[in-house]
N, C-alpha and C positions, 0 to 999 in steps of 0.2 A: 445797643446791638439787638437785631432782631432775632428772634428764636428759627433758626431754619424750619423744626417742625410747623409752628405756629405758620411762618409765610406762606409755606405750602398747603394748609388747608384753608385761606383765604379765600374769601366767596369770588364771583365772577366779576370784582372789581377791580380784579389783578387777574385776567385770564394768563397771562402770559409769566405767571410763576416757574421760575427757570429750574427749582428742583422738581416742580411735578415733572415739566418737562424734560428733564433728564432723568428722572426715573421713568415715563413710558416708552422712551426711546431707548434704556437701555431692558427693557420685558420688549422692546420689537425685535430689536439685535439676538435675543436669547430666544426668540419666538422661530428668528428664521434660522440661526444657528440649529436650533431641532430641528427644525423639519430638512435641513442639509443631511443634518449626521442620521436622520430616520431611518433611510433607506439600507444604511449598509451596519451602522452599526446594533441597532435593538433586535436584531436574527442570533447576536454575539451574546446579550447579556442575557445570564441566564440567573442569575442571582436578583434576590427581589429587592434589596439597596440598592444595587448598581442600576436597577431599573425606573426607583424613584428617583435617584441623582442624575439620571436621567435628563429629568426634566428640573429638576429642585437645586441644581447644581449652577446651569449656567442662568437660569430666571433668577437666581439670588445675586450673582456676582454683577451678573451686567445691571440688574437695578440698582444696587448700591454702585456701583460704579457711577450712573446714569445720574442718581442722587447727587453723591456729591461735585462730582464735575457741574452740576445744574449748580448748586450752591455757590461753590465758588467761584464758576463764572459771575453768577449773581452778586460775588461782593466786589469780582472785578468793574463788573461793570458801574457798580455802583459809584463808584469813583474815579470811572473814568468817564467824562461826559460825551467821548467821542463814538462810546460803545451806544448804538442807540437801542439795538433791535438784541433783547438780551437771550427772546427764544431761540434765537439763529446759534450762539456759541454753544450749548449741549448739542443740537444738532446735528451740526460742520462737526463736532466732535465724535459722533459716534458714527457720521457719515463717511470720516478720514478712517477712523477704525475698519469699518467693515470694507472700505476703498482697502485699508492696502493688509488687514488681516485675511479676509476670505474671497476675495477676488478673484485671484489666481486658484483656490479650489473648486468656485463656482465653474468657471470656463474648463477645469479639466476635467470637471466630473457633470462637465452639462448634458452628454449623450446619454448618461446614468441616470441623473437626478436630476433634470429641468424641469418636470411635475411638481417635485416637491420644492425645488428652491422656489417656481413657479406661486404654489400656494405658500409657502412661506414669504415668503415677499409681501403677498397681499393681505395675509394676514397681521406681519406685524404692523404694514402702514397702515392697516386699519387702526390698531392699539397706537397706534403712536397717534393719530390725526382724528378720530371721533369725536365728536361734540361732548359726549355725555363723559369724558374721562374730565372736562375743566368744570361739573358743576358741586357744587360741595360734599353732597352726598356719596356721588361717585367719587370724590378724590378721598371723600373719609376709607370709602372701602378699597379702595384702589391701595391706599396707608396700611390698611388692617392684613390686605391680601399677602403685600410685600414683607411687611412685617413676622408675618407667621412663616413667609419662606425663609426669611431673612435665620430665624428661629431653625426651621427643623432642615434646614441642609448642614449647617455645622454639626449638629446633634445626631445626624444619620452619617455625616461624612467619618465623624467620631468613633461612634457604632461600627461602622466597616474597619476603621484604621486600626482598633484597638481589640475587635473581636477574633483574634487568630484565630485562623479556621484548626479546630480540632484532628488531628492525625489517626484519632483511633477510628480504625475503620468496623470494628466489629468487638461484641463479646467475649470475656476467658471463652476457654474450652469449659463445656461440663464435665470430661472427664479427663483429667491430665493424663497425659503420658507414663509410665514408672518411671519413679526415679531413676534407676540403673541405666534406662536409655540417655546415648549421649547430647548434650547440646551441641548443634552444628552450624557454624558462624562462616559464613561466605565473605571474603574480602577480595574488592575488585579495585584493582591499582587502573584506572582509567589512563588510556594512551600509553600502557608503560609496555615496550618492546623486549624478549629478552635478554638480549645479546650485551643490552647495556645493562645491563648488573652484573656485578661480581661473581654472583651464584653461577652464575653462566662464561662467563670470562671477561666481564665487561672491566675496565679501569676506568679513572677518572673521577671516581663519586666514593662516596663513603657511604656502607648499608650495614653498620651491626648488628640492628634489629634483624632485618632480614636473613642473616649471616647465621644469626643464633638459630630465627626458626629454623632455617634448611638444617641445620645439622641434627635435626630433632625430627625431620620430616623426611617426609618421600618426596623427591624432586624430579619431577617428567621431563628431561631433557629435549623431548620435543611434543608439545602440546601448541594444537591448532587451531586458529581462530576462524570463525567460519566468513567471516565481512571484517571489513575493515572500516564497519561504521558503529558507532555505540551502542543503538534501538535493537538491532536484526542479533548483532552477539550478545549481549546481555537477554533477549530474550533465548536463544538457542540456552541458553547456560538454565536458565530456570526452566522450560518445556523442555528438552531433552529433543527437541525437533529442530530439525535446519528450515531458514526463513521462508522458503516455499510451503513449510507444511505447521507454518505457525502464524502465519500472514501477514509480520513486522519486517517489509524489505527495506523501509527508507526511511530515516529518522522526521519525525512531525506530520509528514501525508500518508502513513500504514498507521497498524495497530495489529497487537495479538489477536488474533481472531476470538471472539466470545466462547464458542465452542472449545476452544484450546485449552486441556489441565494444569497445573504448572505442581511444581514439587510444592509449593508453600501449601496447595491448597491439599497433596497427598499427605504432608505431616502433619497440618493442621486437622486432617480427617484420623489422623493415630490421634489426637491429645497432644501437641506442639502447639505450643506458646508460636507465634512469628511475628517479624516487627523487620522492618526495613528501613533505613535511613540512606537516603541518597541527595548525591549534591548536584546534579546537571538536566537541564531540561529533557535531553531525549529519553528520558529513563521517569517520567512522571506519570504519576498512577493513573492520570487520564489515559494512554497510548495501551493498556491492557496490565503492566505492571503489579498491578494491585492487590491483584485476584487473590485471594488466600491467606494475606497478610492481615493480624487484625491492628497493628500499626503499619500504615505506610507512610510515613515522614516524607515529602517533597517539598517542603515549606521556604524561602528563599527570601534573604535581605530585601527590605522595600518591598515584597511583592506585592502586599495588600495596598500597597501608593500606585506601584505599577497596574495592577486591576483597576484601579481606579479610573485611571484615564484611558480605560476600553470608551469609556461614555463618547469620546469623539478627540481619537487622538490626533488626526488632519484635518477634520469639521469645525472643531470650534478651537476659538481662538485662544482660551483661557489653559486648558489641555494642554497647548502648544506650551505656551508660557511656561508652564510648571514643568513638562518634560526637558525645555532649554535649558531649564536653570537648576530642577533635581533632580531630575533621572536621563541624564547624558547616557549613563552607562548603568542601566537598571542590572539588579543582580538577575546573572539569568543561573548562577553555582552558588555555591555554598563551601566556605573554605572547610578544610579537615578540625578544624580547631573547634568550630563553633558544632559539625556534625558531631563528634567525639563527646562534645557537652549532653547531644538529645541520648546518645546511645549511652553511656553514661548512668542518667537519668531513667532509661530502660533497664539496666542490666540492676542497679538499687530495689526494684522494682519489681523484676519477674523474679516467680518460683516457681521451680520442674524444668523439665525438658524445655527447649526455646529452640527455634531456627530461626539464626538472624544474619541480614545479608547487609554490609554496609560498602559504600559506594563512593569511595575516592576521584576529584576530579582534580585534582589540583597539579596533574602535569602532565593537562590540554594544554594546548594553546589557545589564547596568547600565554608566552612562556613570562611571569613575570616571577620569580623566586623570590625569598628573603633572602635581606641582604649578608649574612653570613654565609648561606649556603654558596650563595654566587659565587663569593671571596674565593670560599673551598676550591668549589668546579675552576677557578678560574685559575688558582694556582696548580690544580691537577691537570690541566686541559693539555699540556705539551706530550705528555704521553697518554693520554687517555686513549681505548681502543673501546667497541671500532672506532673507525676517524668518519664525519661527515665524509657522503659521496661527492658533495656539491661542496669544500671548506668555504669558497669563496663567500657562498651562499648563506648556505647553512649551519656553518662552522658555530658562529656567536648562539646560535640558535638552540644548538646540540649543546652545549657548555650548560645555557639556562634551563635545558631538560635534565639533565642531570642534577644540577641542582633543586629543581624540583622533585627530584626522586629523594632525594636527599629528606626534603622535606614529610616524603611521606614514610619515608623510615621512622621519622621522628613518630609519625602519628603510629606506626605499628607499635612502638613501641608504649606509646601510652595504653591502644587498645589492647594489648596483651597483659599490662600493668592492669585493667580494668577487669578482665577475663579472669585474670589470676586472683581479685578479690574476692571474688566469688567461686571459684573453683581452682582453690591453690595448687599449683605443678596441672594445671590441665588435664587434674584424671579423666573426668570423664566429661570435657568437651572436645570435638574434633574442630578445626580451621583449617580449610582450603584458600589461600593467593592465589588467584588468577587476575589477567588482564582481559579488558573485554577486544583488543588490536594495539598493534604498535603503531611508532611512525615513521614516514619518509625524512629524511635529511638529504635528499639528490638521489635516491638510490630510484634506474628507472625514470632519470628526469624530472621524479616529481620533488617540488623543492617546498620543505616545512607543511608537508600536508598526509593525508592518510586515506582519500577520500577512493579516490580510480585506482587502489593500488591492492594488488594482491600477489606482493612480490615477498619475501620472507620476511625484509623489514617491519612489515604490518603484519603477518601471519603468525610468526613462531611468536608465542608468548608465552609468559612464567607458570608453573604449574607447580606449587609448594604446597603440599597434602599433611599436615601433624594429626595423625589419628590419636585419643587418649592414652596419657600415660607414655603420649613417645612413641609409641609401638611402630615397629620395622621400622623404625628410622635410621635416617644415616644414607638409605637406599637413593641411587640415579639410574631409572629403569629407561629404557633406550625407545621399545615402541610408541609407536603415534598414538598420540589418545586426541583425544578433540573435545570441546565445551559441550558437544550433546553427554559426552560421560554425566556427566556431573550427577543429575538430576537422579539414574540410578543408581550411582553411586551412594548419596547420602541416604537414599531412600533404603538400600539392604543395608548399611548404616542403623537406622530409627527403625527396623523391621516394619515399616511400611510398603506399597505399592508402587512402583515408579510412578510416573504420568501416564494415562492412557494415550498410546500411539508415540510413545518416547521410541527413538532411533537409536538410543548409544547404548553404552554397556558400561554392567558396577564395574570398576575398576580393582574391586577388591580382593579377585582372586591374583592378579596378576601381584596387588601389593604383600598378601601372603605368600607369594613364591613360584604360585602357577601361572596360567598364559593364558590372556584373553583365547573366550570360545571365538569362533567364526564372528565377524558380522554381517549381519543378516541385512544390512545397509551399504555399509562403505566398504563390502571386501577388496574392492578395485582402487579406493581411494575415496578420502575426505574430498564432498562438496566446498566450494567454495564460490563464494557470490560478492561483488560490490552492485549495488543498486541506488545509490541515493537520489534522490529526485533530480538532482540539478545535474546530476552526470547527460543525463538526455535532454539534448538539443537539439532544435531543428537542423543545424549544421551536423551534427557528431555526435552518436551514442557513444558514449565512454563504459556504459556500464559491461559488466566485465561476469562472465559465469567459468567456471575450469572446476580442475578435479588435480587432486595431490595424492601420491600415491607416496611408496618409502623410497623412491628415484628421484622419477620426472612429475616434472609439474606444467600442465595444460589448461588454456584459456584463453574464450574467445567473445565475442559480442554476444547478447543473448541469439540474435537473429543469426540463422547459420550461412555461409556463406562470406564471414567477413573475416580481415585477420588475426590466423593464430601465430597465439604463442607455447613455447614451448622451450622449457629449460631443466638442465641437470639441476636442481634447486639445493644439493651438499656441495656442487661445484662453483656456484654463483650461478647471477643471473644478470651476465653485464651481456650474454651473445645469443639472441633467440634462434635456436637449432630447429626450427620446424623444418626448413628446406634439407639439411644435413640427414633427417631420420625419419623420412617422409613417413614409412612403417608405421614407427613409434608415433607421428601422428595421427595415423588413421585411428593406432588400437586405441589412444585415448579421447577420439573423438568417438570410438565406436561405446568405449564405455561409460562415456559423459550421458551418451544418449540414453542408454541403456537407463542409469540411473533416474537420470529425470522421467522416463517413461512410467519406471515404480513410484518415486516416490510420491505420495499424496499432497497437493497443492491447496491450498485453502485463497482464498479472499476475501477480504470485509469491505473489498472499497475503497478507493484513495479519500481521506479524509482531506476535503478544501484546507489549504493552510487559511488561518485567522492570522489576525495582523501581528497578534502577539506572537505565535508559533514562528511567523517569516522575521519576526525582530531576534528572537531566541534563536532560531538557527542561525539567521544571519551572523550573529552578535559569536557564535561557536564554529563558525568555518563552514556552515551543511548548508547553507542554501546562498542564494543570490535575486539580485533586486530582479528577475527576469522570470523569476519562482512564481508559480502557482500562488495567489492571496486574494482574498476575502473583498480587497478596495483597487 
């Protein structure tokens, strides 16, 4: 039997060695593959791996590919006498490859990239057809070249898959905080609506956990979300600003504006420890997040796989193969179990004072529960209240959200198990639940979604406050507070500073007995905004601005002049009164104005979405294939 190495460096008495020649054919195929994916993807990669694998990635696979297909045709033909022409079968083979792999990308991206496919082309039929590739020398080095790639693409592929990127974004403090100041741990039940908990009157589900903190805690009977998207509320909750004056209006194409303080970065300026751990893309330390935290945990199953094939996820053909087969459904979350392990591992960890914010997603949709809890929801579902607006619809839908709440009762209750090891009976840390929006089930026509809605269903959400030691608890304080509190709140809390240019107000006097002062922002009513990118279409702006007072609630397109609405929002909101109270319209169009007039507006830009960001919304319900992207 012949050595394939050995045939392949045979002098010019064999030009037509079927492994040389399928190995330079498959260095043409990876030659024009890059210069495909040049144009749109190396702008993306900004890591200095992902930019050798680049190039080291698909010139390793398609040579060894090229090799051995060369080989084996070579022993086919060896024995079959009809095969005459043995350099034509690597060829026909890599020429069917790139026929019916990249074909169909070439023609769609020709107005784009016909330059580059252009010189790609002629470059690899240069590699593939030059004289000087069949004479010894050059095919010794042409051996040695492939070889070394052959070597340091696995080794660097390695390198990347295994080096998880570090979380710690910065240094202790030089000077901790005192001890007597409390620790303050932020818990955000993602998608979770009030109304369906028990705390609030919800049936249907079981929440002990929950159940226990409230009766320890101060419970806001009405706290208001300012969006009803994840990015623009969660950042409100940490700036103490509404999304116009923080510059996060859309999940994946905004960002906190640089300029913008956040509380991590006012506690971490007292001597607070802070550390973040979150499970969902729109909330990733890249969109402004990060600021202040010296852990920001965003870290997600497979990501370092999924990064990987930034290199040419529609370009090249190898990419394609490995997304088909291992990342159908790339994690774009992080379950509560596995977050609970890093935080966990945090709280072993830190000493002194800590503000820590962790980040529940696990009852978004898609609604997929464990299967006990479903059992639960499913045998509670006959009387559960409220009922789906839409049962037909949303009925089955609403059952696996509950049981998904279900599930994260579970996790409070480990996290509190966790908290209590370290500071037994919670003297002196305080825990705030909140939700960053609810969702639709029909309510408003919108069916299993949260995105155009700024009806109560997505508005009102959980407000459970346990200051140390229990203190006032027990209490159900009736006024509107909203997520820009927060941020003052903890801050006269830690005897720090709020954020520069915060809108809310500490809540703490109202929780000792007295009554919020004035606001000097929302006297007239809480702003309210949906803006997500994919609500505006050339057909139909959907996107939605209004103002919520302790009545009526108003909201219209941002452009003025298009339809409003307007509803008693304690009476429901199945019959829009604008025509009935034309008055009450005017006032609260006069004071919508009013407000936007003060408040300060910020912008950084809409950030292009990357292919990953339109995969990651897509994959979450916030964008669609007709989005803003990078290809």
């Amino acid at each position: 039997m012949i050595d394939p190495l050995s045939q392949s460096l045979q002098s010019d008495s064999q030009p037509r060695c079927p492994t040389m020649v399928g190995l330079r054919w498959g260095l043409a195929l990876a030659i024009f593959e890059i210069a495909l994916a040049w144009p749109v993807r190396w702008p993306l990669l900004q890591d200095w791996p992902l930019q050798l694998l680049f190039f080291l990635a698909p010139l390793a696979i398609y040579s060894a590919a090229g090799w051995f297909l060369g080989w084996l045709f070579g022993h086919v033909a060896g024995r079959l006498t009809w095969l005459q022409n043995r350099e034509a079968l690597p060829i026909a083979a890599i020429v069917i490859w790139i026929a019916v792999a990249d074909a169909g990308m070439v023609f769609n991206r020709l107005d784009r990239t016909w330059a580059y496919a252009l010189a790609g082309a002629v470059l690899a039929l240069s590699v593939a057809w030059l004289p000087w590739f069949r004479k010894p020398r050059p095919s010794m080095a042409c051996w040695r070249l492939s070889l070394a790639i052959w070597l340091l693409a696995p080794l660097l592929t390695a390198y990347w898959l295994l080096g998880d990127r570090n979380p710690v974004m910065a240094a202790t403090v030089s000077q901790p905080a005192s001890e007597d100041r409390p620790s303050l741990v932020l818990v955000t039940w993602d998608t979770v609506r009030a109304d369906v908990l028990p705390i609030y009157g919800g049936t249907g589900l079981e929440t002990p956990n929950l159940q226990a903190l409230a009766a320890e805690s101060v419970v806001f009977e009405d706290m208001v979300a300012v969006a009803p998207i994840t990015g623009p509320s969660h950042a409100s909750l940490l700036t103490g600003r509404m999304p116009p004056s923080h510059g996060l209006r859309s999940n994946g194409n905004t960002q906190i504006a640089p300029e913008v303080p956040s509380i991590a970065q006012s506690l971490r300026a007292n001597g607070y420890d802070t550390a973040a751990f979150v499970s969902a893309y729109p909330v990733k330390g890249k969109f402004g997040f990060s600021r202040g935290f010296r852990i920001y945990d965003d870290r997600f199953d497979k990501e370092r796989l999924d990064q990987l094939t930034l290199v040419g996820r529609r370009e090249m053909a190898w990419v394609r193969f490995i997304r088909g087969r291992f990342l159908k459904r790339a994690a774009k979350t992080l379950p509560g179990d596995a977050l609970l392990d890093r935080v966990d591992h945090f709280l072993q960890e830190v000493s002194g004072p800590f503000f820590l914010w962790v980040h529940f997603f696990d009852a978004h949709g898609p609604h997929d529960p464990e299967r006990e809890d479903l059992q639960k929801a499913r045998q509670a579902a006959a009387g559960a209240v409220p009922v789906a607006a839409d049962p037909e619809n949303c009925g089955s839908n609403f059952m696996r959200y509950r049981a998904e709440i279900m599930e994260l009762d579970r996790y409070l209750g480990r996290l509190r198990a966790s908290l209590e090891s370290r500071d037994p009976g919670l003297q002196n840390t305080a825990l705030f639940l909140t939700s960053d929006h609810g969702h639709c089930f029909g309510e408003g026509g919108y069916r299993n979604t949260h995105l155009p809605s700024l009806l109560e269903a997505t508005q009102r959400i959980p407000g459970v406050f346990r200051l140390p030691k229990g203190a006032h608890g027990g209490q159900r304080l009736h006024p509107s507070v909203g997520q820009v509190d927060l941020a003052a709140t903890f801050a006269e809390l830690a005897g720090a500073e709020a954020p520069e240019g915060h809108q809310g107000l500490s809540l703490m006097p109202l929780i000792t007995g007295g009554s919020l002062p004035s606001r000097a922002w929302f006297g007239d009513g809480f702003y309210l905004e949906a803006f997500q990118n994919r609500l505006k279409t050339e057909a139909e702006d959907q996107r939605r601005i209004g103002l919520r007072d302790g009545e009526w609630k108003y909201y219209r397109a941002p452009q003025t002049g298009g339809e409003a609405t307007l509803y008693r929002w304690r009476e429901g909101e199945n019959e829009n009164l604008a025509q009935q109270f034309p008055e009450q319209l005017r006032l609260m169009e006069q004071a919508l104005q009013r407000l936007l007039q003060r408040m300060p507006e910020v912008s950084t830009g809409e950030r292009r979405l990357t292919e990953d960001d339109q995969e990651a919304l897509q994959e979450l319900g916030y964008a669609e294939e007709d989005d803003q992207r990078d290809s």
